[in-house]
C-alpha positions in Angstrom: -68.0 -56.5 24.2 -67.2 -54.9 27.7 -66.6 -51.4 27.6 -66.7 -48.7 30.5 -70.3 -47.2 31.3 -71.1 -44.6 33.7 -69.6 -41.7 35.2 -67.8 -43.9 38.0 -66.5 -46.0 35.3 -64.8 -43.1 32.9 -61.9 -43.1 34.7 -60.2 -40.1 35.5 -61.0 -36.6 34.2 -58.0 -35.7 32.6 -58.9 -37.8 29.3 -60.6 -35.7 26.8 -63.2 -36.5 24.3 -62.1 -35.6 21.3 -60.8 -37.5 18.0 -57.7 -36.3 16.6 -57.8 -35.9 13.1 -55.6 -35.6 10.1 -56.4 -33.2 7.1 -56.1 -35.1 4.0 -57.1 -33.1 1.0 -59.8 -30.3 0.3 -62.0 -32.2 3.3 -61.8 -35.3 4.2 -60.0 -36.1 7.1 -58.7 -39.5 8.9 -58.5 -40.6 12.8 -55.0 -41.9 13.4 -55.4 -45.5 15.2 -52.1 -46.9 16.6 -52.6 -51.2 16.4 -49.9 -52.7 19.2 -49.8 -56.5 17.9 -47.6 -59.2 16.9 -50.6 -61.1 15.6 -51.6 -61.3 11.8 -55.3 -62.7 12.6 -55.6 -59.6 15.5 -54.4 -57.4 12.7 -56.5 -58.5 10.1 -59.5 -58.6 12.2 -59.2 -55.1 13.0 -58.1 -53.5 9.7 -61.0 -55.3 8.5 -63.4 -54.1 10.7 -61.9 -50.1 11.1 -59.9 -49.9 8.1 -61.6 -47.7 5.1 -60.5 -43.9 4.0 -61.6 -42.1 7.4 -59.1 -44.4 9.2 -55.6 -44.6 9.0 -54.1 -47.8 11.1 -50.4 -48.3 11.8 -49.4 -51.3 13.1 -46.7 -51.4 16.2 -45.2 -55.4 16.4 -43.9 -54.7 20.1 -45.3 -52.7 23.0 -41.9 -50.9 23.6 -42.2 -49.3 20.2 -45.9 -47.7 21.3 -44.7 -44.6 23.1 -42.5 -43.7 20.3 -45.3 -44.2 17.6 -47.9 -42.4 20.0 -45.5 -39.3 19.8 -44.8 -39.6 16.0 -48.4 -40.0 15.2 -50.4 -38.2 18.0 -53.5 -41.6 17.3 -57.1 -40.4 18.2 -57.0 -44.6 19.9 -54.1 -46.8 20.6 -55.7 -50.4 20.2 -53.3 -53.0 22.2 -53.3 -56.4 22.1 -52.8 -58.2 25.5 -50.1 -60.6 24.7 -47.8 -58.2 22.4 -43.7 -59.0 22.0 -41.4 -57.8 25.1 -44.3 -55.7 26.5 -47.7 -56.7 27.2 -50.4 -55.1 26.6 -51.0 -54.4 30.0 -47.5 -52.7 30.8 -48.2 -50.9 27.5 -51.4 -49.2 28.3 -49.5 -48.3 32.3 -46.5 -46.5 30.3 -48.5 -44.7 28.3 -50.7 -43.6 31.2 -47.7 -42.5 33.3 -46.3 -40.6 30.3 -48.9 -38.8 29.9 -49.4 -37.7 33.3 -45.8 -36.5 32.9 -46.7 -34.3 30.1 -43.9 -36.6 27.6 -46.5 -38.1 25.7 -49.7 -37.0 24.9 -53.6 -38.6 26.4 -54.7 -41.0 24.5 -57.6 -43.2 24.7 -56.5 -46.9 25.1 -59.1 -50.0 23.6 -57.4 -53.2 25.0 -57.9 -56.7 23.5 -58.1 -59.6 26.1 -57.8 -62.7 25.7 -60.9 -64.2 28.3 -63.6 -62.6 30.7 -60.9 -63.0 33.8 -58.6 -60.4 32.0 -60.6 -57.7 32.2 -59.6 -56.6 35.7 -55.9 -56.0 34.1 -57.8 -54.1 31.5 -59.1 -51.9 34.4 -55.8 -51.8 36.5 -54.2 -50.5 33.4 -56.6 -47.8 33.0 -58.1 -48.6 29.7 -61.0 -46.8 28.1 -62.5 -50.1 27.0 -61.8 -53.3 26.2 -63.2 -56.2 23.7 -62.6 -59.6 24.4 -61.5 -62.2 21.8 -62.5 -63.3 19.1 -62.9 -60.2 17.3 -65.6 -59.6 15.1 -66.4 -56.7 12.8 -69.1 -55.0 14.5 -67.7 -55.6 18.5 -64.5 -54.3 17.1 -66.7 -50.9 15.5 -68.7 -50.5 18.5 -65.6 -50.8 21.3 -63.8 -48.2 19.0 -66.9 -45.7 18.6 -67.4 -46.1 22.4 -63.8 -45.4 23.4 -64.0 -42.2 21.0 -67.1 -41.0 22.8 
């Protein structure tokens, strides 16, 4: 699992820590997680590993569809897959970046999936808050998420 460490690693300041969460009857509430992939194992493996009453994962098939779910749902993490339909997951995490900084959409942490080692530079020229490369398994796919939150 790579993730970013250290206060030159955070990235810019303007990200703030704090989960955004959904009221859902007398107390419980759920963090809204945005999924951006067009593949069923990906999927499974995360709604495996996150998915339980706390969190509440919709799934986004193409990454020109994630702006328009991140400003419908308002996610707490937007997790996106590298190789997504029409958009990759690189060009995903960039238009969600400059969006922000144009005050249309909202900050949002961003937890990109790669696909091998080498791909984690995209991961950084994208601006991602972390990253986990494939396969996935249950507790890499827990850990990146808790660490992006934080």
């Amino acid at each position: 699992m790579l993730t970013r460490s250290g206060p030159q690693a955070i990235g810019p300041a303007h990200f703030p820590c704090r989960t955004r969460r959904q009221q859902v009857g007398y107390h419980q509430s759920v963090t809204r997680v945005i999924l951006a992939t067009d593949s069923e194992s990906v999927y499974n493996a995360v709604d495996a590993a996150l998915g339980d009453d706390d969190i509440e994962i919709k799934r986004v098939r193409a990454g020109v569809d994630v702006s328009a779910a991140v400003r419908e749902q308002e996610p707490a993490v937007v997790i996106c897959d590298l190789q997504i339909g029409n958009m990759g997951g690189m060009a995903t995490c960039l238009d969600l970046r400059m969006e922000a900084e144009m005050g249309r959409l909202p900050q949002t942490r961003v937890l990109m999936l790669l696909d091998r080692e080498a791909d984690v530079y995209l991961a950084k020229q994208a601006k991602s808050d972390g990253w986990l490369v494939k396969p996935l398994d249950a507790v890499s796919v827990q850990r990146a998420f808790v660490s992006v939150l934080s």
